[in-house]
N, C-alpha and C positions, 0 to 999 in steps of 0.2 A: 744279463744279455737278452734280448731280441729273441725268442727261439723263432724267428722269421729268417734266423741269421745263424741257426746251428749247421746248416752246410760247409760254411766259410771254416768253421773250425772242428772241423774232422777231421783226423791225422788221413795221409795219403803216404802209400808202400811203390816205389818202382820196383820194377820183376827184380831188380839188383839188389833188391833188398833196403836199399836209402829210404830211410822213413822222414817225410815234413812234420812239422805239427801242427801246419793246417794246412787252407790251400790255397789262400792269398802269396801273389808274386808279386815282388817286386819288378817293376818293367826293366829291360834293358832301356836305360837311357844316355845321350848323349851328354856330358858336360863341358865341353869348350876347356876343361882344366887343367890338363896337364902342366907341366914344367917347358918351361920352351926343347929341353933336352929330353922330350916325350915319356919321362915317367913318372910316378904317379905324384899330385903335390901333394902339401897338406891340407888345403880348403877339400878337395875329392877324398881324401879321408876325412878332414870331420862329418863334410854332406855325406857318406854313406854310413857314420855312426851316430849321425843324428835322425836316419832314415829306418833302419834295419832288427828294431824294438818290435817283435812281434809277427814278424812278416815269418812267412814258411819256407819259399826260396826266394832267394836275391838273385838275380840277375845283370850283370855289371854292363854295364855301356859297350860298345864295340871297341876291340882293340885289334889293329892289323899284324897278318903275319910277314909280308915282307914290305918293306921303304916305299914301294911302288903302289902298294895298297890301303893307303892314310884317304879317310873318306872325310873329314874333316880338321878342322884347327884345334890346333894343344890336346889333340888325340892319343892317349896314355898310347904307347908300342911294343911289340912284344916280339919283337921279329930277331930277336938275338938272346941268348944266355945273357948280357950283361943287365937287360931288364929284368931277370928272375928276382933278385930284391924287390924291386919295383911292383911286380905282381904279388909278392909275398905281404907288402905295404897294404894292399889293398886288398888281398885272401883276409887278413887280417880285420879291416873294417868293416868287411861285407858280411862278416860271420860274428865280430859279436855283439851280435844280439841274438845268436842262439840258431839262426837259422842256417840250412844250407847255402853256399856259394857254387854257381857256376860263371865262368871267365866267358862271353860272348866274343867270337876269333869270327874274321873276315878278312877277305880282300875288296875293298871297293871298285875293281873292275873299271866299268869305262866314268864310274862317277867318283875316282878318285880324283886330287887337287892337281893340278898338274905345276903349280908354283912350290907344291910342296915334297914330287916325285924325283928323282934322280933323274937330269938333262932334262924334266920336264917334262917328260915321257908316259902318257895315260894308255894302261896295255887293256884288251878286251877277248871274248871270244872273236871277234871279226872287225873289221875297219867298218863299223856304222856308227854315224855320226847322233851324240846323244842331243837329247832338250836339255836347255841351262835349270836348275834349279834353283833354289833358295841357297844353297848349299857350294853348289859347283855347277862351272863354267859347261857350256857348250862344246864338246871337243871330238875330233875325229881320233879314238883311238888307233892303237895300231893292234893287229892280230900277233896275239901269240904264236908260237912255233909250238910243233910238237916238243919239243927238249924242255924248252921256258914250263909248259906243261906240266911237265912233271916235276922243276925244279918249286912249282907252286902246289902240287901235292905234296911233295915232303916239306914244306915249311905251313904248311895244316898240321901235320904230324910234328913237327920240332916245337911248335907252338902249344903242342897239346903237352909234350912231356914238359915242358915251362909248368903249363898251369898245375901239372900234377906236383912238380917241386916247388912249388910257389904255395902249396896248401890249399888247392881250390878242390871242392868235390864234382865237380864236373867240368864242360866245355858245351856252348851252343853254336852249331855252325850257323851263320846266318846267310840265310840261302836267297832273304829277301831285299824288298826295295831295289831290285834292280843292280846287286850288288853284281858281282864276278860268277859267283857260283850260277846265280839265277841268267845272268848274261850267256852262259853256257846252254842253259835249259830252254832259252828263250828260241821258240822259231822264227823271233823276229829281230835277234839279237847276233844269234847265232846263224851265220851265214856261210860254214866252213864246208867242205865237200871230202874230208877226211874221215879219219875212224872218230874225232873228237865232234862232229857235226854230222848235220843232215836229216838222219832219219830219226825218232823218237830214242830208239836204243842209242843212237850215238851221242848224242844231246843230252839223254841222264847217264854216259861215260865218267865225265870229269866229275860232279856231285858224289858219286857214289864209287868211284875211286879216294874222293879224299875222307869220305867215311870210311871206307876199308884201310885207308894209309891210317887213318887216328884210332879206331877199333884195333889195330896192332901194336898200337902204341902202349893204347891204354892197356894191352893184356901181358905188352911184357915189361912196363914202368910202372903201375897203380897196384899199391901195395892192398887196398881196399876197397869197396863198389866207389866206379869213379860212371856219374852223368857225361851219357852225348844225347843232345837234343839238337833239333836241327826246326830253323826259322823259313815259313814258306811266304811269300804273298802268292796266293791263289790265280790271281789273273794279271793281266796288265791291259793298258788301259789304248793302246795301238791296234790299228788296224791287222790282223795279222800275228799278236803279239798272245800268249799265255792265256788260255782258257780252261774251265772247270775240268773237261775230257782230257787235259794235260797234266793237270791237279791232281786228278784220281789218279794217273798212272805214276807219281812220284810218289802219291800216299802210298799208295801200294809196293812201290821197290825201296821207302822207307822201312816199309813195317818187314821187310823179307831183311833187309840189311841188320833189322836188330836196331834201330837205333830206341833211346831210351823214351823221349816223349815229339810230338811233333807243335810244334809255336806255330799258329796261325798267326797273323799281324794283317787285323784290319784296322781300316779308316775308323768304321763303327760296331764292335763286334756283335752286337744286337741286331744291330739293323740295317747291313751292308748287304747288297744283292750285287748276283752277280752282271757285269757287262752288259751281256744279251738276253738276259732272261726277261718273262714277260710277266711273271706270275709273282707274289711278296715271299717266294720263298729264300732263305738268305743262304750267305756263303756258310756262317758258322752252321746249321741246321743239313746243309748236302754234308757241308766235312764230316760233322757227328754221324750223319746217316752212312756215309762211304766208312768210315773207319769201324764203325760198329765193332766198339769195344775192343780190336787188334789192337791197338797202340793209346797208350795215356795221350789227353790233348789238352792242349793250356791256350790259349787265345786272349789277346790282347788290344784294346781300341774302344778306346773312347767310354768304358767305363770308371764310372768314377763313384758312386755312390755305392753301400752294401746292399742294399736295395737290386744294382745293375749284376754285380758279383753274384747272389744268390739264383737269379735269373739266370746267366750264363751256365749255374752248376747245375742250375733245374733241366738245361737244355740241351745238356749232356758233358758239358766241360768235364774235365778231370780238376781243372787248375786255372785261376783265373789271374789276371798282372791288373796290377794299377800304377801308374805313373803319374799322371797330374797331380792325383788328388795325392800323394806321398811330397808331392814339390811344397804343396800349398799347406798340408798338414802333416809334418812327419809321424804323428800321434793317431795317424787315421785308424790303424790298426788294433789299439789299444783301446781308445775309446769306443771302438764297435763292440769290442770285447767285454765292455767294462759296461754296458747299457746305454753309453755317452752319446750317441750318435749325432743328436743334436747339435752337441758341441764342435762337431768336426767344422774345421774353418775350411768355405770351399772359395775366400780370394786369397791374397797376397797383399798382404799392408805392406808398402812400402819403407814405415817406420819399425816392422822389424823382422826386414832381410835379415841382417846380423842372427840374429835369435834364432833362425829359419837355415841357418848355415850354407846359403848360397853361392856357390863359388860367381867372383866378381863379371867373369862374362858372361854364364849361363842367365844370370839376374838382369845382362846386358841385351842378352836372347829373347828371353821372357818379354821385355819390355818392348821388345819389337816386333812382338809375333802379334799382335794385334788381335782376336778375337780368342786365342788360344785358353788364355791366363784371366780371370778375373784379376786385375791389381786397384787398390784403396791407397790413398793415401795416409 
């Protein structure tokens, strides 16, 4: 091996004691897979036992905790004990190849489907109307009620004890992209004039109530150190909307809540600055510098090479994710390992998806995202 490349594999300890055997993550990613009855198929088991050879933790795709919170199509669910099989299907795949699994739990908030919600119904912190995305339509949510409230903190926590009977060693809230959690936290999202809005404490209310609902969980169901990590985007990109001075203050009631590492999720995690700054200094470099050393940090975007990974860990990462480059070579890990590097395949032949174990619409995905994906024929 590389020793340009003995960062990537250094075992890494959370304070619980859970040890990696390195520090390459697998990214949470999306795969369009599931069964149309939302649990898990076989193609999203082979794809993650053809991906999970090496890797330190796995990471699995989002899965929603209640029917109103499906943020996309054939979206695996987990909003019921009848999916704990279902989760268990896939604890199963994401682990062996030896590494840790955590189960990624969301509500998609105002960018949930709304053809795919009960009556069609997309619920938000506040009735502000979203941008359409690639993903999901334009819609005026409706605002939750206080009670609704709470009935979406305990179904963070019902979901958590799922993953804990399902064989998963952890749970990552996903707080980003705009989800529900982050629609809470948002001053531009969140429009409410109650205890669950308004002022800065009341806006990180709901966030760190459903950490507290799942931290209770986990301390009276997890038989063994069981992962909470929680998924931030740093800013957002509206007038008005999530800045770095609002970042810091969530890093900071993270790391008091205990939780076990914090996911930043950028565009570029190298070389992503923030909104309004004027200067090359970037999001990952304030985050490292804000967190100094309180809380493990894993960061995610747009690296793709062991080259971009060892950079990240030089810059202060605890823990770095690769996704693309896992689509396009599930071997990526191996081969860095093995001195191979070269070998790593960074397109997508078309002639052998099959081989590549690509579930049929994610391959459909691929092929439409246009600059994302190297694909060959």
């Amino acid at each position: 091996m590389n020793t340009n490349y003995n960062n990537l594999f250094a075992s890494f300890t959370f304070n619980n004691g859970i040890t990696l055997r390195n520090r390459v993550v697998m990214s949470p990613m999306t795969t369009w897979a599931s069964n149309d009855d939302y649990t898990i198929s076989d193609g999203e088991v082979k794809y993650y036992r053809r991906r999970v050879k090496g890797i330190g933790l796995v990471i699995t795709g989002c899965t929603h905790v209640q029917p109103n919170g499906i943020g996309f199509t054939n979206e695996f669910a987990a909003y019921d004990d009848t999916f704990i099989p279902s989760l268990r299907k896939l604890a199963n795949a994401a682990k062996s190849g030896g590494a840790a699994a955590v189960l990624q739990i969301f509500h998609a908030g105002n960018k949930a489907l709304p053809n795919l919600t009960p009556n069609g119904e997309v619920v938000s912190s506040s009735a502000v109307e979203t941008e359409a995305t690639g993903f999901a339509p334009s819609v005026l949510p409706r605002e939750l009620s206080h009670d609704e409230i709470l009935e979406v903190i305990h179904a963070f926590g019902e979901t958590t004890r799922r993953a804990i009977e399902a064989g998963f060693d952890g749970v990552e809230i996903h707080g980003a992209h705009g989800f529900l959690l982050q629609n809470f936290f948002s001053p531009f999202f969140n429009r409410r004039e109650d205890l669950w809005g308004g002022s800065m404490e009341n806006r990180l209310r709901f966030p760190l109530a459903v950490i507290n609902k799942m931290k209770n969980v986990i301390k009276n169901h997890a038989t063994k150190p069981f992962i909470l990590g929680y998924r931030i985007s740093p800013e957002e990109h509206q007038e008005g909307g999530l800045r770095m001075k609002d970042t810091y203050v969530l890093i900071d009631r993270l790391i008091e809540a205990g939780v076990d590492y914090m996911h930043a999720s950028l565009a570029d995690a190298l070389y992503s600055k923030p909104v309004d700054r004027q200067d090359e200094t970037t999001y990952l470099e304030l985050i490292v510098n804000h967190v100094n050393s309180r809380l493990p940090v894993l960061a995610a975007g747009s690296m793709v090479t062991p080259e971009d990974i060892a950079k990240g860990l030089e810059q202060g990462l605890n823990l770095a994710a690769i996704g693309h480059a896992l689509i396009t070579d599930p071997d990526w890990v191996e081969k860095v390992q093995g001195g191979k590097e070269s070998e790593i395949q960074t397109a997508i032949k078309a002639s052998e998806v099959h081989e590549l174990e690509l579930p049929e619409k994610l391959w459909s995905v691929i092929q439409a995202s246009g600059p994302w994906f190297n694909i060959e024929e």
